[in-house]
Backbone atoms as SQL, in Angstrom:
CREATE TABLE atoms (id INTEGER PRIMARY KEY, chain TEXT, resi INTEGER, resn TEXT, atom TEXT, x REAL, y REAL, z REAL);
INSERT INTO atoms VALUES
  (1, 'A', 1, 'UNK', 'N', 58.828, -37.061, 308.838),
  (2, 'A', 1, 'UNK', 'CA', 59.452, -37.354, 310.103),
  (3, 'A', 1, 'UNK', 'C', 59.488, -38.864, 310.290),
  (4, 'A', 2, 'UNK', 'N', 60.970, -39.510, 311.108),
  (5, 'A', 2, 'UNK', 'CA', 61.112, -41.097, 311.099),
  (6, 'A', 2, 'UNK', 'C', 60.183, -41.328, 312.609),
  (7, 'A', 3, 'UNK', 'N', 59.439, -42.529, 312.673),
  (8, 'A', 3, 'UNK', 'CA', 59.234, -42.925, 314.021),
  (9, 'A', 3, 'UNK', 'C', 59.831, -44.826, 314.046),
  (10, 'A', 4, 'UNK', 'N', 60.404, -44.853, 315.521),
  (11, 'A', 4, 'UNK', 'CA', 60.672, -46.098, 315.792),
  (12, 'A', 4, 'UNK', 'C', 59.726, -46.231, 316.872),
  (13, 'A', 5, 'UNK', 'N', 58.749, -47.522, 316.821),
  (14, 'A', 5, 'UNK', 'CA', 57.469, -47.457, 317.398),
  (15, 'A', 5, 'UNK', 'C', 57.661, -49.427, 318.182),
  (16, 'A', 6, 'UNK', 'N', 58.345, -49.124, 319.180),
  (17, 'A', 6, 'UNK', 'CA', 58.589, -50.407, 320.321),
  (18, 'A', 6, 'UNK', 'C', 57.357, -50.842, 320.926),
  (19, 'A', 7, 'UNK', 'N', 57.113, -52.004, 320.878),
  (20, 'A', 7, 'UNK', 'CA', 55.781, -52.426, 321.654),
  (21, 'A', 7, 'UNK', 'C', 56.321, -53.637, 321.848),
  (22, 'A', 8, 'UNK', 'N', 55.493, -54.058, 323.240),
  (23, 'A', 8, 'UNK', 'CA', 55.203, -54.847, 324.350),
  (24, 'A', 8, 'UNK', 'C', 53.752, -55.447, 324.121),
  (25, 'A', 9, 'UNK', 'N', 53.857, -56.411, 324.390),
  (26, 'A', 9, 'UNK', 'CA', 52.382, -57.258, 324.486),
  (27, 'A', 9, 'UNK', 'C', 52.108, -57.324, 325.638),
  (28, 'A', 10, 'UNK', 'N', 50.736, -56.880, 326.614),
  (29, 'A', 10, 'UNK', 'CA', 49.977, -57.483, 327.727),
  (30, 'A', 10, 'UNK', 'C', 49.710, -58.494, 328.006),
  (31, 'A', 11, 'UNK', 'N', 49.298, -58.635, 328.786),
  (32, 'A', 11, 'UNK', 'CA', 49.057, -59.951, 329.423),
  (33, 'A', 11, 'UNK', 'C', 47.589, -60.214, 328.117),
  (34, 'A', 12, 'UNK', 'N', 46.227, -59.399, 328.370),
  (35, 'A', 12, 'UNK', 'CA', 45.195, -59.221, 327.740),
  (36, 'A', 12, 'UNK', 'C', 45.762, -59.398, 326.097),
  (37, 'A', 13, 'UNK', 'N', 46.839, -59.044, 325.571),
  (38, 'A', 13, 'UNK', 'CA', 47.024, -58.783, 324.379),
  (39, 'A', 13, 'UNK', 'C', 47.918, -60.200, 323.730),
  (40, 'A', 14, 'UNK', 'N', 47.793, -61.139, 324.501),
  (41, 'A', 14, 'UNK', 'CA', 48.600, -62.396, 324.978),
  (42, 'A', 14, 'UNK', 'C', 47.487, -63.109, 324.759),
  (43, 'A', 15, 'UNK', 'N', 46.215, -62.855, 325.471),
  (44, 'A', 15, 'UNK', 'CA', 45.384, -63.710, 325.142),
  (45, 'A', 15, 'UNK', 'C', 44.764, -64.631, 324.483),
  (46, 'A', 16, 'UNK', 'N', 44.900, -64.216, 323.184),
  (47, 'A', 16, 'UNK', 'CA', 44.030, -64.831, 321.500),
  (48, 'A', 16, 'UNK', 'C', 45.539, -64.474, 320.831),
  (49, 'A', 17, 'UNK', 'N', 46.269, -65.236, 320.503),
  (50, 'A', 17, 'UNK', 'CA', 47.157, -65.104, 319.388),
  (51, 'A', 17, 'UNK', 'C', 46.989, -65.333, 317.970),
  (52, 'A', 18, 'UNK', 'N', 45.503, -65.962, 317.958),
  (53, 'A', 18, 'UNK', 'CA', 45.489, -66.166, 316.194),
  (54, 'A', 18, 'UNK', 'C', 44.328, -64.828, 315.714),
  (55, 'A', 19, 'UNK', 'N', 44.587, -63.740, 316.782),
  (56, 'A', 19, 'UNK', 'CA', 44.466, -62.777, 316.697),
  (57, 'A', 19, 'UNK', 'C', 45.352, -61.737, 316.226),
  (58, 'A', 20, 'UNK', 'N', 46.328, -62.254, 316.742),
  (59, 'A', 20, 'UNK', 'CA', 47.729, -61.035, 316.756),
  (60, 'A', 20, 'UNK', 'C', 47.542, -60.813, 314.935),
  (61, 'A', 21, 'UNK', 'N', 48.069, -61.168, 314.425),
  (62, 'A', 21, 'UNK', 'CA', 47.829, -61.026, 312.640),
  (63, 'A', 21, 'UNK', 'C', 46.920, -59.630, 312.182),
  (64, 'A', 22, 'UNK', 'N', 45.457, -60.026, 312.470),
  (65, 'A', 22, 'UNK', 'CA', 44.806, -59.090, 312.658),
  (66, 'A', 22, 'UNK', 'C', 44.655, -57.315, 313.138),
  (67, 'A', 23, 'UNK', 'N', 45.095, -57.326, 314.287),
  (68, 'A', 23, 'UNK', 'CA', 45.664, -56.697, 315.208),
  (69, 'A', 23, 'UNK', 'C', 46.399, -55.547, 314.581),
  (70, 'A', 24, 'UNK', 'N', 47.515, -56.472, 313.772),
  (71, 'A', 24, 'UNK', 'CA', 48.445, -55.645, 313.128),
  (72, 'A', 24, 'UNK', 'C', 48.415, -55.002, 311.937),
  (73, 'A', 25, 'UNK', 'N', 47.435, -55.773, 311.428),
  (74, 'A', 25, 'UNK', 'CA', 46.893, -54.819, 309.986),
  (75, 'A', 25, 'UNK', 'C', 46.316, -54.012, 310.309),
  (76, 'A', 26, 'UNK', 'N', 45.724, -53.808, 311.382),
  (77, 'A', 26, 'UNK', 'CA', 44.435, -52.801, 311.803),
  (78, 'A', 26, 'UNK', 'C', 45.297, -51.602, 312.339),
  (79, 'A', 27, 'UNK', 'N', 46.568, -51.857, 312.708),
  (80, 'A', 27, 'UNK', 'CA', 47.458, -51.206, 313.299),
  (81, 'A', 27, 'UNK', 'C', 47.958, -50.221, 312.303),
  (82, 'A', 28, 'UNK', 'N', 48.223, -51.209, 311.519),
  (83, 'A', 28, 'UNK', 'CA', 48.943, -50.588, 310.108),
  (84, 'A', 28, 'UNK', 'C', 48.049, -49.410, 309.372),
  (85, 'A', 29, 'UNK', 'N', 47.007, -49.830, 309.330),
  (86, 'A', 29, 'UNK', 'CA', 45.912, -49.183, 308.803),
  (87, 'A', 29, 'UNK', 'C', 45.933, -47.592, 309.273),
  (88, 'A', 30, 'UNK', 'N', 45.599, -47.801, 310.660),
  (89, 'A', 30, 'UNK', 'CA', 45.257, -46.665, 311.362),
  (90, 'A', 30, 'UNK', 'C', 46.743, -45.543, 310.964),
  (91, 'A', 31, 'UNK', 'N', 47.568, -45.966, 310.926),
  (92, 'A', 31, 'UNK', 'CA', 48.564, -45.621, 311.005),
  (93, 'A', 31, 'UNK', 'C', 48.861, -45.049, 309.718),
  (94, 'A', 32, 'UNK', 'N', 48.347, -45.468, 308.764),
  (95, 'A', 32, 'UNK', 'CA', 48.455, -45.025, 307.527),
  (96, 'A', 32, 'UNK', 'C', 47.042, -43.730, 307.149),
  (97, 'A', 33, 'UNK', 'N', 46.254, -44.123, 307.579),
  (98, 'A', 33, 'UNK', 'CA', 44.890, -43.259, 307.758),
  (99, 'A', 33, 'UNK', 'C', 45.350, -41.744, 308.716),
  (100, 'A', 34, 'UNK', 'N', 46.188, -41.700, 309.593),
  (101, 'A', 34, 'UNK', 'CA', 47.108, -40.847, 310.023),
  (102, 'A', 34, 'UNK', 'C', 48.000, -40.088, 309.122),
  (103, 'A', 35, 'UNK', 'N', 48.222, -40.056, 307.664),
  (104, 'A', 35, 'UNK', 'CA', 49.032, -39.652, 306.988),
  (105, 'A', 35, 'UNK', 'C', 50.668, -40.515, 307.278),
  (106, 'A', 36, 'UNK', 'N', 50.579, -41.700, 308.249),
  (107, 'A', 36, 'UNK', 'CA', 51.771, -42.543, 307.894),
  (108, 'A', 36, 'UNK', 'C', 51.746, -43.430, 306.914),
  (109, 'A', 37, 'UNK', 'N', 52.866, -43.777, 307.224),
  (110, 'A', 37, 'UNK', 'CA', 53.913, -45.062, 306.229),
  (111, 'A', 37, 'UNK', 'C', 54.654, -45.780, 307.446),
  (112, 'A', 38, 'UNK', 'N', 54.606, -47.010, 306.371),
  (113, 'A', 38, 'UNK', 'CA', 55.049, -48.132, 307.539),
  (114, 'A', 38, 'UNK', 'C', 56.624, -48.431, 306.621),
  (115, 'A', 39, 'UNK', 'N', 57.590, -48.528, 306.799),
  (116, 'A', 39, 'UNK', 'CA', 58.756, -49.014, 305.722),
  (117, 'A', 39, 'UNK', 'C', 59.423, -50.391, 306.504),
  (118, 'A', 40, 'UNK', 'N', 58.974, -51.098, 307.634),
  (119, 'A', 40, 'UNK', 'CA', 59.268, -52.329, 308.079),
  (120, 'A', 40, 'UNK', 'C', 58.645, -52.599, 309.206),
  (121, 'A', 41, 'UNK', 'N', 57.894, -53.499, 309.672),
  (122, 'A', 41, 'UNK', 'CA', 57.670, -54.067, 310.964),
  (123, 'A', 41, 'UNK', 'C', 58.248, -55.486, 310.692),
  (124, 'A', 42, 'UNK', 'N', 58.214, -55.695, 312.415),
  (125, 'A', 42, 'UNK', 'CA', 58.810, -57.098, 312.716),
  (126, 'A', 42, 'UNK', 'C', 58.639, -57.475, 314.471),
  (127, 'A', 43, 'UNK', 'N', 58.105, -58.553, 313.674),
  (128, 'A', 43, 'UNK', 'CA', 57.806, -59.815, 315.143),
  (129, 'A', 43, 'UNK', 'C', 59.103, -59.850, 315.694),
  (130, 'A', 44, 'UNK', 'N', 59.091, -59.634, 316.976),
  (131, 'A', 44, 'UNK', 'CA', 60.892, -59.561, 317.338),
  (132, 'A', 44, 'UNK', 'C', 60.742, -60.429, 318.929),
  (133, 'A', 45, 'UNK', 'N', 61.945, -60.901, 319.316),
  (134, 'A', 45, 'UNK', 'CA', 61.970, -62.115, 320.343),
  (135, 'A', 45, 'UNK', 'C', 63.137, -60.661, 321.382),
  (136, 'A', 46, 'UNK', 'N', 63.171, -60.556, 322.639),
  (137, 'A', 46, 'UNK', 'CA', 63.687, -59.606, 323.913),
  (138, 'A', 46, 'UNK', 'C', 62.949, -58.779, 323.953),
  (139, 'A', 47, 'UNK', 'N', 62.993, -57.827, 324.586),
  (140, 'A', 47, 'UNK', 'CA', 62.675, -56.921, 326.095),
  (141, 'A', 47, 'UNK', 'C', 61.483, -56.369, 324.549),
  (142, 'A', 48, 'UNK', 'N', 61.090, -56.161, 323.085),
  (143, 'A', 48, 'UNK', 'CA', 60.002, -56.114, 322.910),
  (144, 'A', 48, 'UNK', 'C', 59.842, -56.794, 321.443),
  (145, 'A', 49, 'UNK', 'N', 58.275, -57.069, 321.823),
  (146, 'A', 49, 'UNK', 'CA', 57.396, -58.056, 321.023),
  (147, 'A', 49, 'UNK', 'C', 57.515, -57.500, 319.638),
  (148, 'A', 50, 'UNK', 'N', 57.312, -56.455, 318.940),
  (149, 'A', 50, 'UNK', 'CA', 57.072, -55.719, 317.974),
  (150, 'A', 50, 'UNK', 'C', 58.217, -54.524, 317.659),
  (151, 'A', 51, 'UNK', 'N', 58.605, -54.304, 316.162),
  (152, 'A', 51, 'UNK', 'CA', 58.848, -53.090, 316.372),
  (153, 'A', 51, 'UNK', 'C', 58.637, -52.749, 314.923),
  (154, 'A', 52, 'UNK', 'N', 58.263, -51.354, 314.551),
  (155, 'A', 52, 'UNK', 'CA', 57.539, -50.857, 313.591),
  (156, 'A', 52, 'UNK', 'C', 58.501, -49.504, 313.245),
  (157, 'A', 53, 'UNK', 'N', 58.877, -49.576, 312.035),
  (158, 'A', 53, 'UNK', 'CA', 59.738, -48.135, 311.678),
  (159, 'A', 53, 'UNK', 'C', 58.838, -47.201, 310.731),
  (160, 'A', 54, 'UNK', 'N', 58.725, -46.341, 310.593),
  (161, 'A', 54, 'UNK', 'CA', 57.982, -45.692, 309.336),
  (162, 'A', 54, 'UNK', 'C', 58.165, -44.185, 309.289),
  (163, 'A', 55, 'UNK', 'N', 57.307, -43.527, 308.754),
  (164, 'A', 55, 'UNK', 'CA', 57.455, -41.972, 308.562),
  (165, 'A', 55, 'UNK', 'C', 56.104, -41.490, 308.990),
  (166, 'A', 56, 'UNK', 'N', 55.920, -40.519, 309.140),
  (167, 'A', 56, 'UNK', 'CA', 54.242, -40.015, 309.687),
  (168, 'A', 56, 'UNK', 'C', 54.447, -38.488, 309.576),
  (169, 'A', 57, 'UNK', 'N', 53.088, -37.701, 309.939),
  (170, 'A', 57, 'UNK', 'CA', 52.966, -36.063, 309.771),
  (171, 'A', 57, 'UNK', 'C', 53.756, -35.255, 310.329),
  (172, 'A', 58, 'UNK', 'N', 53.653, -36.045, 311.728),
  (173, 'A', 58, 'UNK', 'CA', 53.839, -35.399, 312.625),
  (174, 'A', 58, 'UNK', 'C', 54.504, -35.785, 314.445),
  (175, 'A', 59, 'UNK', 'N', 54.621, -34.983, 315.262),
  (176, 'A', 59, 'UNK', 'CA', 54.748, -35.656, 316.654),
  (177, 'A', 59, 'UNK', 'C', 53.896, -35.941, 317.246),
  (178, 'A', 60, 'UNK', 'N', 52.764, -34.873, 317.003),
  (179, 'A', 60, 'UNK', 'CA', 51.407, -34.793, 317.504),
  (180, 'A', 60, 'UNK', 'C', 51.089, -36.227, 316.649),
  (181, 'A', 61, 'UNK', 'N', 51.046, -36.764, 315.691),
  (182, 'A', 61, 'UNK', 'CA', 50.241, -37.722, 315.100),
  (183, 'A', 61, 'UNK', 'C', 50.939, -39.010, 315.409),
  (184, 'A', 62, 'UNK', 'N', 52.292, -38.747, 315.315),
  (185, 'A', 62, 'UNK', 'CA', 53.153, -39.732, 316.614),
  (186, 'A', 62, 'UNK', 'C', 52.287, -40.410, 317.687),
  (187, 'A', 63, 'UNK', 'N', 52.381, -39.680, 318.236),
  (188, 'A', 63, 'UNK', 'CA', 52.009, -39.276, 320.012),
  (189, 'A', 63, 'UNK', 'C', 50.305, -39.650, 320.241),
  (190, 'A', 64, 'UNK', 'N', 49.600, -39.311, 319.007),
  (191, 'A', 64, 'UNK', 'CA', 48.309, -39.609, 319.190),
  (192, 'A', 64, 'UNK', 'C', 47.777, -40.745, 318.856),
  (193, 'A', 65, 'UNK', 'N', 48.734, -41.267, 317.729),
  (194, 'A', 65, 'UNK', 'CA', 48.512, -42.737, 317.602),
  (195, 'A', 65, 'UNK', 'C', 48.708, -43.665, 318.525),
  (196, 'A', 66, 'UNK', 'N', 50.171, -43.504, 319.163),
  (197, 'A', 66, 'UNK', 'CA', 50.806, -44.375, 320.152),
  (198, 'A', 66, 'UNK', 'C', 49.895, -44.558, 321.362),
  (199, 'A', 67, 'UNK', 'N', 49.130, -43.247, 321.944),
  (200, 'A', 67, 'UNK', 'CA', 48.315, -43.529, 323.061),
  (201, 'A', 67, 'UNK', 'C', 47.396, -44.242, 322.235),
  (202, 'A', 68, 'UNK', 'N', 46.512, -43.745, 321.471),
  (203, 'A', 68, 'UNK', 'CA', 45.093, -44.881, 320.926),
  (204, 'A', 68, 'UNK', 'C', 45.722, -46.024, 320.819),
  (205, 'A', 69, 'UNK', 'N', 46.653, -46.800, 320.563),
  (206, 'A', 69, 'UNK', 'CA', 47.269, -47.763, 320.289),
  (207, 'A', 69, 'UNK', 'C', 47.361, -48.405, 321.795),
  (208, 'A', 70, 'UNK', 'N', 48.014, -47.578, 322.624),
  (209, 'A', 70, 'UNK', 'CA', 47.924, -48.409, 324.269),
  (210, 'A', 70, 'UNK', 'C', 46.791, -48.063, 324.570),
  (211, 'A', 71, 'UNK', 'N', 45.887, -47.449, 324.135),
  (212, 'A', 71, 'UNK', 'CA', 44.380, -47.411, 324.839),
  (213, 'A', 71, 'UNK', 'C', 43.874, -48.943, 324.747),
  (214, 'A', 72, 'UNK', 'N', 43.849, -49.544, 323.624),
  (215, 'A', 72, 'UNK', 'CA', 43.155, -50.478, 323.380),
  (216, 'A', 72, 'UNK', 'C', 43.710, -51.471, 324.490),
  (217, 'A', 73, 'UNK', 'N', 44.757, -51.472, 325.002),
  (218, 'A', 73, 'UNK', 'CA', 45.038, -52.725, 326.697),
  (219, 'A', 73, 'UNK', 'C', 45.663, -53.369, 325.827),
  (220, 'A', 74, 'UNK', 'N', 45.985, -54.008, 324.558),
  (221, 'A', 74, 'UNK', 'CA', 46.687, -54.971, 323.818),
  (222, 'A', 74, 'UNK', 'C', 48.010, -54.483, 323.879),
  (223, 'A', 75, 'UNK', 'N', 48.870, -53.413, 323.413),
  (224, 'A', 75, 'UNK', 'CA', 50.244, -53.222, 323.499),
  (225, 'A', 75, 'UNK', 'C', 50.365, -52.090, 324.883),
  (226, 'A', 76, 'UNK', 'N', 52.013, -51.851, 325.248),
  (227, 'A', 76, 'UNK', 'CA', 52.389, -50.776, 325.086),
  (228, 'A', 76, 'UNK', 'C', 53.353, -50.073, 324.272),
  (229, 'A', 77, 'UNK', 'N', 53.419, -48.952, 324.318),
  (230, 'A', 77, 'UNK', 'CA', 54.418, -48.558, 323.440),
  (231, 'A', 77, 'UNK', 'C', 55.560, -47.930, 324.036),
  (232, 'A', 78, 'UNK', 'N', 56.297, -47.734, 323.555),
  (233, 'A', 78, 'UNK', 'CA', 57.737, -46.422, 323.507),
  (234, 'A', 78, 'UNK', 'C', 57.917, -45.708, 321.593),
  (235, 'A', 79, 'UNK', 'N', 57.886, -44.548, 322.104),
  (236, 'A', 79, 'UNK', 'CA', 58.089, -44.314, 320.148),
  (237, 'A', 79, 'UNK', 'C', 59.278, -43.209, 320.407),
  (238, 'A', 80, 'UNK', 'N', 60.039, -43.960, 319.603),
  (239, 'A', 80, 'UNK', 'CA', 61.284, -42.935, 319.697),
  (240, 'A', 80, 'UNK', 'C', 61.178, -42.237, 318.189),
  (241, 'A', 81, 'UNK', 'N', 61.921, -40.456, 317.891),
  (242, 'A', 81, 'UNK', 'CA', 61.587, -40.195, 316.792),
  (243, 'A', 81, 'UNK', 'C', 63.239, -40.031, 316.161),
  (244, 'A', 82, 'UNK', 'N', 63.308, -40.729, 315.024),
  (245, 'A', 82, 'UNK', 'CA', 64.528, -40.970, 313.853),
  (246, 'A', 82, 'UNK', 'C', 64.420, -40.166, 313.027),
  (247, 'A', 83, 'UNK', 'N', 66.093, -40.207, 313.067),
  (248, 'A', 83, 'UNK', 'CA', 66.842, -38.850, 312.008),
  (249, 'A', 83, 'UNK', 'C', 67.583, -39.972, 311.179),
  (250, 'A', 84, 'UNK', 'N', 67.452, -39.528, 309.845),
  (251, 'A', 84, 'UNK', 'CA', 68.907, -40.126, 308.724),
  (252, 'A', 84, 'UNK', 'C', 70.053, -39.144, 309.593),
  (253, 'A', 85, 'UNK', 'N', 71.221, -39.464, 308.669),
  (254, 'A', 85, 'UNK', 'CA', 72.369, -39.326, 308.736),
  (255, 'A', 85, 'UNK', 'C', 72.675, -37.514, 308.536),
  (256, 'A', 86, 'UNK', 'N', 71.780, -37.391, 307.136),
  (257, 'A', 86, 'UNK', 'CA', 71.265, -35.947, 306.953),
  (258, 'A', 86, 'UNK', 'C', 71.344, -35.213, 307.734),
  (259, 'A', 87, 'UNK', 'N', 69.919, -35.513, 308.107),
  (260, 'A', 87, 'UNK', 'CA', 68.905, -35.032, 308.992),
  (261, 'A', 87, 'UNK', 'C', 69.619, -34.381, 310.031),
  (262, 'A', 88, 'UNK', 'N', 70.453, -35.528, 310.689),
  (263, 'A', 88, 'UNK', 'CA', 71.132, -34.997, 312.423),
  (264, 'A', 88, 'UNK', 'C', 72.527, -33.770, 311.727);
């Protein structure tokens, strides 16, 4: 299954930027420890900070990442879920 995974930076998540780096591997990680794949992220400039494309298990694993992910107060998210051309 595709996920497009939009994030926003907090104010708190704004704080330490020679943090952000970090942050995102740990992101990546988890995300992969989930049975995902990451196939592009990118530092992005309008309405959001981040955006992360990849494949994962599930919706549930979607959905469960994305909250632990805004749990931590550093992002929020929106995760929209992607179809190929196939697919739809």
């Amino acid at each position: 299954m595709h996920y497009i995974l939009l994030m926003k930076m907090t104010a708190e998540g704004a704080k330490d930027p020679k943090d952000i780096p970090r942050r995102i591997a740990k992101g990546i990680e988890g995300w992969k420890a989930m049975g995902g794949s990451i196939s592009s992220f990118h530092v992005t400039f309008g309405d959001y900070d981040y955006v992360a494309v990849g494949d994962g298990p599930s919706d549930e694993a979607a959905a469960a990442f994305a909250l632990a992910l805004a749990g931590k107060g550093k992002v929020t998210t929106t995760t929209l879920k992607g179809f190929t051309p196939e697919e739809f």
